[in-house]
N, C-alpha and C positions, 0 to 999 in steps of 0.2 A: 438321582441328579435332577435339578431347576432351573430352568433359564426365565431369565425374567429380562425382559427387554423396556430401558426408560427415553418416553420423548419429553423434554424436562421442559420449563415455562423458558428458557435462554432461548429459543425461539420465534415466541413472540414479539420478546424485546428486539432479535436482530431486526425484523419488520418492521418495527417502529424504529427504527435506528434507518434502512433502507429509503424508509417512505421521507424522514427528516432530510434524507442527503438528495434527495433528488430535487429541491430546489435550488440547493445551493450548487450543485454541480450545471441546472442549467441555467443560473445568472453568471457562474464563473465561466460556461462555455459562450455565451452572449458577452460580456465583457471581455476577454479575450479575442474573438471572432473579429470585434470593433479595432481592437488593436493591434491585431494584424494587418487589418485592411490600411490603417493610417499608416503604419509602416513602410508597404510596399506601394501607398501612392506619394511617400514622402522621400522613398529609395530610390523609384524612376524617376519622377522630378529634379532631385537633386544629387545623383547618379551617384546612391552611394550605396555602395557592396557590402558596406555593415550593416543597414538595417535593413537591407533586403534579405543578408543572413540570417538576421535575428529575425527578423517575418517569419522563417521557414524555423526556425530553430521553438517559435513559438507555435506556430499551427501543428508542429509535432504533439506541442502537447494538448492544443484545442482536440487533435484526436483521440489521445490519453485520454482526455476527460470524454468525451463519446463511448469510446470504450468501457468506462469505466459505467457509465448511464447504462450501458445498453448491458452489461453485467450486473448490474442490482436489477434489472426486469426481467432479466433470466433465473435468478436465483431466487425471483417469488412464485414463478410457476410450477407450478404442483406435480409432486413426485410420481413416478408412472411401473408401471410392472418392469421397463428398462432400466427404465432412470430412479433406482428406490429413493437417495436421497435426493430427487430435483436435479437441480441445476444451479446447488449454491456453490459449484468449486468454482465455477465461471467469474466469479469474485478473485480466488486467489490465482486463477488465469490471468484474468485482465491486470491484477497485482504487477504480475512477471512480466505483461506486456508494455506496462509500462514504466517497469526499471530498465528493460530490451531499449526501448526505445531513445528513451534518457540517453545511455549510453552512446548510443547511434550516433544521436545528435551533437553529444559532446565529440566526440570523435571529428566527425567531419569539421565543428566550428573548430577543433585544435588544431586539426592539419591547415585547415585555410589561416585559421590567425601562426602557425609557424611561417608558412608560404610567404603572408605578409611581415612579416617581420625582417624578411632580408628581402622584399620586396614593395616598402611601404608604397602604399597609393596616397594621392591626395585628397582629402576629404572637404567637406565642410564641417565645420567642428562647433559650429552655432545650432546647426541645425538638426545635427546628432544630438546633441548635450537636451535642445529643447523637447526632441520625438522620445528622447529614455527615458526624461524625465516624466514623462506621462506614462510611460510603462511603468515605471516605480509605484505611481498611483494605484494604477491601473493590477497592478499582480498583488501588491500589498495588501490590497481590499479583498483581492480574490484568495489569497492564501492565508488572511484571516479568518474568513468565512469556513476555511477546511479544517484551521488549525482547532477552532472550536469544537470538531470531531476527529481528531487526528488518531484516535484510539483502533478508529479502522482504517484497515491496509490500505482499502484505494482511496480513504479521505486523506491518509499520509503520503500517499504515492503524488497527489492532490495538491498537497501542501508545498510537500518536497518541488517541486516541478513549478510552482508558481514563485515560490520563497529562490529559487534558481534562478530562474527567469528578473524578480526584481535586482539580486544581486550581478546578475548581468548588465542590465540596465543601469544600474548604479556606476558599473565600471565605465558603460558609456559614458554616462554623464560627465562623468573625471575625465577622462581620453577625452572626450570632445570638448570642455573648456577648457583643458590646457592646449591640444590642439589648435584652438581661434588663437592663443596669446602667442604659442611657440611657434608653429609649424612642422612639430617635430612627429608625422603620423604614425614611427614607428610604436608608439605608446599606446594605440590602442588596440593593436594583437598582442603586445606584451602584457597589458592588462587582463583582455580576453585567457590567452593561456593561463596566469593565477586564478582566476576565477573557473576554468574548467575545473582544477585541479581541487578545488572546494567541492564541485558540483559531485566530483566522482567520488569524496570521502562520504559527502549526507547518501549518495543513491547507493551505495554497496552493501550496506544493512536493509536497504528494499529491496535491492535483488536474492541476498540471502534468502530472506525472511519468506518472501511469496517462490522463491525455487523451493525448500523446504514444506510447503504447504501442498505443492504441486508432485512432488514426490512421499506424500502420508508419510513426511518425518513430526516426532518428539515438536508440536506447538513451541515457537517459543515464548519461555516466562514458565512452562511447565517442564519439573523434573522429574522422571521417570522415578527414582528411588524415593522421592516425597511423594508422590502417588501411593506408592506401593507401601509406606506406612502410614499412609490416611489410611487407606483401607484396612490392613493388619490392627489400627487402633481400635476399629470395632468392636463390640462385646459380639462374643463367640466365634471371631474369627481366629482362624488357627492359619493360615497361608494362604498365598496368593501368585499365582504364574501365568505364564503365559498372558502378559498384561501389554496391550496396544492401543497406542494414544494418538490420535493425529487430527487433521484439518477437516473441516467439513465447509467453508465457508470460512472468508476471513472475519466470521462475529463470530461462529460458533465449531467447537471440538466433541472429539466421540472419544470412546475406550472401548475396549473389552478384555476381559478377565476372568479365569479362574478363579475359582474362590473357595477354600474348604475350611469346611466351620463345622460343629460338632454335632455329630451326626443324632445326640440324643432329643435333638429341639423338635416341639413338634412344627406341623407343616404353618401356623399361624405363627408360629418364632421364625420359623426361617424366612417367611415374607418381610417381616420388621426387619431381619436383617440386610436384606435387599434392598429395606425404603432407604435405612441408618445409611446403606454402606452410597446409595445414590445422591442423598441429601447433601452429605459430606462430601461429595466430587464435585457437585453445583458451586458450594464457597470454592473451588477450585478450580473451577474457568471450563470446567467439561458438563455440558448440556446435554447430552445424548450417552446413555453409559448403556451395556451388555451387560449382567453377569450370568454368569455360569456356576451353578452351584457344583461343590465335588463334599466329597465324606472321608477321602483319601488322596494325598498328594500324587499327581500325575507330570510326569516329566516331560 
């Protein structure tokens, strides 16, 4: 029996993948920062409890994206006799923590906009319309910047949470110029709750996706029984068990496996069939593979 242990080149690229997002994460958390503060000096001023709300419903995610910074500088520091692989789950950590919070937020803005809704306040509806519409700018740009890498979990997480945020703002915009012409305030919690109800359908595949990663389940995009005949396609392979697939970071996946293949090879075949059987798991989204060689099926 052979163990052969592979650190594959998907590695390096997540680092270069790492080192790209961290500018954009800190001009989205700098653009943001700015438009929060306009917010709530434009909420006191003109004493309005929506966009003081939305101040707070946004600095939620000014923290998201902190989080999410301070999770790609954890997950390049270098793995330790504790810590063998690092510190890249801190990645599909801050994932979780920021579908968690998503959630949160939407919660509290739904209770308050039903509250309002059989309790309209009076607003200013000029002055709303004109503060969202700079939030529209303002997230648009920033959730372009993410959407360009949306391939990873916190740049999606990123996306999601700024692409929200403008779709909020948008609803202002609407509520507050019909608001100036009607006077009718009830429109813009009823607005608000449609728009929650959007926000929960995009984050519930990020909260799946980063819960799953945080419990070493089945990646997804990866099927367990197409694994298990990539591998079986090899020349000399005869079966394969005992096969575990899971998250190591939201860039990069690991496996380990069983694998019995015929015992007449000599020891320079059976290496080849360890590169064959790693190479083929690379096209397949797993970077870090185990195998275990066997000569006889073990249950």
């Amino acid at each position: 029996m052979e163990r052969s242990h592979s650190h594959t080149h998907g590695h390096s690229h997540s680092i270069e993948i790492n080192k790209g997002n961290k500018n954009v994460f800190l001009i989205g958390i700098g653009l943001n920062m700015t438009f929060v503060l306009a917010e709530v000096i434009a909420g006191f001023a003109y004493n309005s409890m929506a966009l003081l709300t939305d101040a707070g419903h946004n600095l939620s995610d000014v923290a998201s994206l902190v989080v999410s910074l301070v999770a790609f500088w954890m997950a390049k520091k270098k793995s330790s006799a504790v810590y063998t692989y690092g510190y890249k789950k801190t990645t599909a950590l801050a994932a979780l923590v920021n579908a968690v919070v998503l959630l949160i937020a939407i919660g509290v803005l739904g209770y308050e906009a039903f509250i309002r809704l059989f309790k309209p306040q009076p607003v200013s509806g000029g002055v709303i319309a004109w503060v969202a519409a700079l939030g529209i700018i303002i997230n648009s740009v920033s959730a372009f910047l993410f959407f360009r890498q949306k391939h990873e979990l916190n740049s999606k997480a990123a996306y999601l949470h700024l692409l929200a945020d403008a779709l909020v703002s948008l609803g202002v915009v609407i509520a507050g110029v019909i608001i100036s012409y009607t006077h009718v305030y009830w429109l813009d919690p009823a607005i608000g709750l449609v728009i929650m109800v959007v926000i929960l359908v995009g984050t519930w595949s990020l909260l799946r996706d980063s819960f799953k990663m945080t419990i070493d389940a089945v990646p997804t995009g990866i099927e367990l029984d197409e694994i298990k005949k990539v591998i079986v396609g090899v020349q000399h392979v005869k079966h394969v068990h005992h096969v575990h697939v899971w998250s190591i970071s939201t860039t990069e996946n690991a496996l380990t496996a069983h694998v019995v293949i015929d015992e007449q090879l000599s020891f320079e075949q059976k290496l080849k069939v360890v590169e064959e059987i790693k190479h083929e798991l690379e096209h397949h989204n797993i970077h870090h593979s185990t195998i275990e060689l066997a000569f006889s099926r073990e249950e």
